[in-house]
C-alpha positions in Angstrom: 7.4 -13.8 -66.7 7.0 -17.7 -67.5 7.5 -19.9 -64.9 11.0 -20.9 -66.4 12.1 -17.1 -66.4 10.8 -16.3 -63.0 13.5 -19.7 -62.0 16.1 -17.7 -63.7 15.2 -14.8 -62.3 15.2 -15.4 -58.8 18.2 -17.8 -59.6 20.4 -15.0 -60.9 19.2 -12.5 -58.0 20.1 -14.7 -55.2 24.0 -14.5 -56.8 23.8 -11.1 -57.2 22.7 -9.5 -54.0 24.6 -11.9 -51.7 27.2 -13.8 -53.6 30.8 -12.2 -53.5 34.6 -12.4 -54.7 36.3 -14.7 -52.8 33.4 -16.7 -51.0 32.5 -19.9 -50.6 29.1 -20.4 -51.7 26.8 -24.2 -51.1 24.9 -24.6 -54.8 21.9 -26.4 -54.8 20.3 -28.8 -57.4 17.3 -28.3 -59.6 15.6 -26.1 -62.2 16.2 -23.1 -60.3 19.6 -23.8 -58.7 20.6 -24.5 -62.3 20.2 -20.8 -62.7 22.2 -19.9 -59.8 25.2 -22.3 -60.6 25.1 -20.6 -64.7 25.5 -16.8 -62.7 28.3 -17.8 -60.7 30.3 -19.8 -63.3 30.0 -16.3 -65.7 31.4 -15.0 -62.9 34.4 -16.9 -62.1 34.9 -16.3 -66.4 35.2 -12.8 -65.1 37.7 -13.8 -62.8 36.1 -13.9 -59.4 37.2 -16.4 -57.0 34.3 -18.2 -56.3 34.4 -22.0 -55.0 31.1 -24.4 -54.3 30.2 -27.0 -52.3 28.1 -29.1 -54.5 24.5 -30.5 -53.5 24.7 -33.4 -55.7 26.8 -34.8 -58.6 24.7 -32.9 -61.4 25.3 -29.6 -59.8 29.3 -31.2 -59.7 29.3 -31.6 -63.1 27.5 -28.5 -64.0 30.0 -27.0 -62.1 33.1 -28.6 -63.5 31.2 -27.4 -66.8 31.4 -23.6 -65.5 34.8 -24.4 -64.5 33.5 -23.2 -61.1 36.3 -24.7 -57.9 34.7 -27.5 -56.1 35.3 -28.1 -52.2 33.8 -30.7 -50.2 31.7 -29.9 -47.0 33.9 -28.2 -44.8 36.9 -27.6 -46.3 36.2 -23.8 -45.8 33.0 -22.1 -44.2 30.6 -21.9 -46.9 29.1 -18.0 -46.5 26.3 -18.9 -48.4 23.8 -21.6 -49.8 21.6 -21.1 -52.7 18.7 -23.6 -53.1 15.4 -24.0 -54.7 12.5 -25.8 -53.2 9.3 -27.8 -53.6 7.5 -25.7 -51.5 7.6 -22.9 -49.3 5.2 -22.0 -46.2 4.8 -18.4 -44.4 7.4 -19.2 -41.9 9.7 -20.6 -44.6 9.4 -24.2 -43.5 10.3 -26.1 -46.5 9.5 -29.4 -48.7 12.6 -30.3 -50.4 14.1 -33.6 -52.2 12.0 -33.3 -55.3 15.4 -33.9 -57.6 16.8 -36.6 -55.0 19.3 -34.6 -53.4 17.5 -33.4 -49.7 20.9 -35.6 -47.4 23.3 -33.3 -49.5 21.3 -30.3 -49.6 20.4 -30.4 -45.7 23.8 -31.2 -44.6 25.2 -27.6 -47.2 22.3 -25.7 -45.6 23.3 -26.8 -42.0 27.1 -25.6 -42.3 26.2 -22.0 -44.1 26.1 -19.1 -42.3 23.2 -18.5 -44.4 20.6 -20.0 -46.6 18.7 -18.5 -49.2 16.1 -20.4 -50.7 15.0 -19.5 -54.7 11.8 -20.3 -56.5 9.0 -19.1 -58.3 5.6 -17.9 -56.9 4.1 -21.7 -57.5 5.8 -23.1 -55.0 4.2 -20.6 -52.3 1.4 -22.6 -49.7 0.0 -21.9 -46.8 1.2 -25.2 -45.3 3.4 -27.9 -46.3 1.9 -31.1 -47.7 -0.1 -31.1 -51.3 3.6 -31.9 -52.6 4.8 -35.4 -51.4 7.5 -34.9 -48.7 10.7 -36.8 -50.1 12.4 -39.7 -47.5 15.4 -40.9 -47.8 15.5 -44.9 -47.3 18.4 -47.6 -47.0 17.4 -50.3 -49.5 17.5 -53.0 -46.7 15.5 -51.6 -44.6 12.6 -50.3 -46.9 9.8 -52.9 -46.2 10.6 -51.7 -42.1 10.5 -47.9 -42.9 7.3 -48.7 -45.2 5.8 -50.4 -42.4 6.1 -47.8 -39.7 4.9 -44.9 -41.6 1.8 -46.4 -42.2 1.5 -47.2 -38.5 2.5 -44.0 -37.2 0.4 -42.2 -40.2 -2.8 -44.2 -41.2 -4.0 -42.0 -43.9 -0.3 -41.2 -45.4 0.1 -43.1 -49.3 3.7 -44.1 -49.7 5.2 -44.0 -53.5 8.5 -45.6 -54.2 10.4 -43.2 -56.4 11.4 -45.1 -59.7 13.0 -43.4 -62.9 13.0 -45.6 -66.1 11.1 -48.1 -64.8 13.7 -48.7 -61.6 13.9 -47.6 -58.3 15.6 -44.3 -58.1 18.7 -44.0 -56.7 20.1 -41.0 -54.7 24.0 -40.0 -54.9 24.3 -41.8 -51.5 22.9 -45.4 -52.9 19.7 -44.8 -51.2 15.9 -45.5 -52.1 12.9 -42.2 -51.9 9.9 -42.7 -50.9 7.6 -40.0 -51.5 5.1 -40.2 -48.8 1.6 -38.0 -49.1 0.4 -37.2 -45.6 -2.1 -34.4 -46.5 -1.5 -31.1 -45.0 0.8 -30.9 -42.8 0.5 -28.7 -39.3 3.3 -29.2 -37.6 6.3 -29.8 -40.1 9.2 -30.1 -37.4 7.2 -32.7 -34.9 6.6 -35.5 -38.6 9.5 -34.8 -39.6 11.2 -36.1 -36.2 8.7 -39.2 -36.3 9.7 -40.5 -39.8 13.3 -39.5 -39.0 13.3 -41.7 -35.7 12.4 -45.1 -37.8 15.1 -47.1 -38.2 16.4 -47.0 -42.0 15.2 -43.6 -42.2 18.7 -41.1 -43.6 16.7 -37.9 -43.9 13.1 -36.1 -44.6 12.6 -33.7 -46.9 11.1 -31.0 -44.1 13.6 -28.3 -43.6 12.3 -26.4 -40.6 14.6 -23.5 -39.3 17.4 -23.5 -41.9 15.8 -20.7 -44.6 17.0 -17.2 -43.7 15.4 -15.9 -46.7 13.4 -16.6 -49.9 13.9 -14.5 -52.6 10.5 -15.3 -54.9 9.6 -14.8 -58.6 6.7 -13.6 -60.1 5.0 -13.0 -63.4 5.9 -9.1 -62.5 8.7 -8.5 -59.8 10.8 -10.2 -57.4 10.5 -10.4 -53.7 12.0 -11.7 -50.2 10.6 -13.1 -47.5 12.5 -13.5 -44.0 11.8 -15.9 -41.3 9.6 -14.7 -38.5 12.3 -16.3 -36.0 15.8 -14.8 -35.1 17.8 -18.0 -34.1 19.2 -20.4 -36.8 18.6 -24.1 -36.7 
């Protein structure tokens, strides 16, 4: 399979083995989500009752498209959250935020009962860190967070997203930074640093939140589960 079909694949095999009438389901955003959100608008067309909590306003609109039935967080338990990620370690720590939505897509992944992560065999490391972790920034306070990171992190390199030539703006008005801090050994203990600097709304690390990643190949399909029992 091409990269693009094994997103689809795993995509469409996260709805299909855990993704039932009359659930609640938190759809994430992204090439692979995108595949995800397609399988369970065909099936509300074949009259399931499926309803989403979106991770951003694209997957909104893609689900308005799909005439899938939007909730916001909480309305009803969400049974399930489908997401792709940036990259996935052993223990299925993650790097998320590469599409600008990691404040929406933590906050979904928090309230599910469970969380399945989707991608293909690329984004498989041994430790987080060769892609840039995502942070979410208030504009006023961006020179501050800048500042700190490189005091607390010496050798990190700090990028401030832009698209079309302008700083990129999340669905909560917010600036990313994408910070490079090299390999990363212990994902939950930086993420708690960066998160604890004033201006700082979220870090792309999800640690303890995956219950499973279903992963595509250019052959076959597989899952991996987290080595830990308890959730969060």
């Amino acid at each position: 399979m091409t990269s693009d079909e094994q997103k689809r694949a795993a995509g469409e095999a996260a709805v299909e083995r855990y993704v039932r009438d009359g659930m609640c389901v938190g759809l994430g955003t992204g090439s692979t989500a995108f595949w995800a959100i397609r399988k369970v608008g065909e099936r509300v067309a074949e009259g399931e009752r499926i309803a989403a909590v979106a991770t951003s306003q694209t997957t909104e609109d893609l689900c308005r498209e799909w005439n899938v039935p939007i909730l916001g967080l909480l309305d009803r338990p969400i049974d399930v959250a489908i997401d792709g990620a940036d990259e996935v370690a052993p223990d299925l720590a993650l790097t998320k935020g590469g599409g600008g939505a990691l404040f929406r897509e933590k906050a979904v992944a928090l309230a599910a009962m469970r969380f399945i992560v989707i991608v293909d065999e690329s984004k498989l490391v041994t430790q987080l860190g060769a892609f840039p972790t995502p942070v979410e920034v208030v504009p006023y306070a961006l020179p501050w967070v800048e500042r700190e990171i490189a005091r607390h992190f010496p050798a990190a390199h700090a990028t401030l997203r832009e698209r079309d030539g302008k700083p990129f703006a999340t669905d909560n008005g917010n600036r990313i930074l994408d910070v490079r801090f090299g390999s990363i050994a212990a994902p939950a203990e930086l993420a708690a640093t960066v998160h604890a600097i004033h201006g700082v709304v979220d870090v792309g690390i999800f640690v303890g939140l995956a219950d499973e990643a279903i992963v595509a190949g250019s052959a076959n399909i597989w899952t991996l589960y987290r080595s830990t029992a308890a959730r969060g």
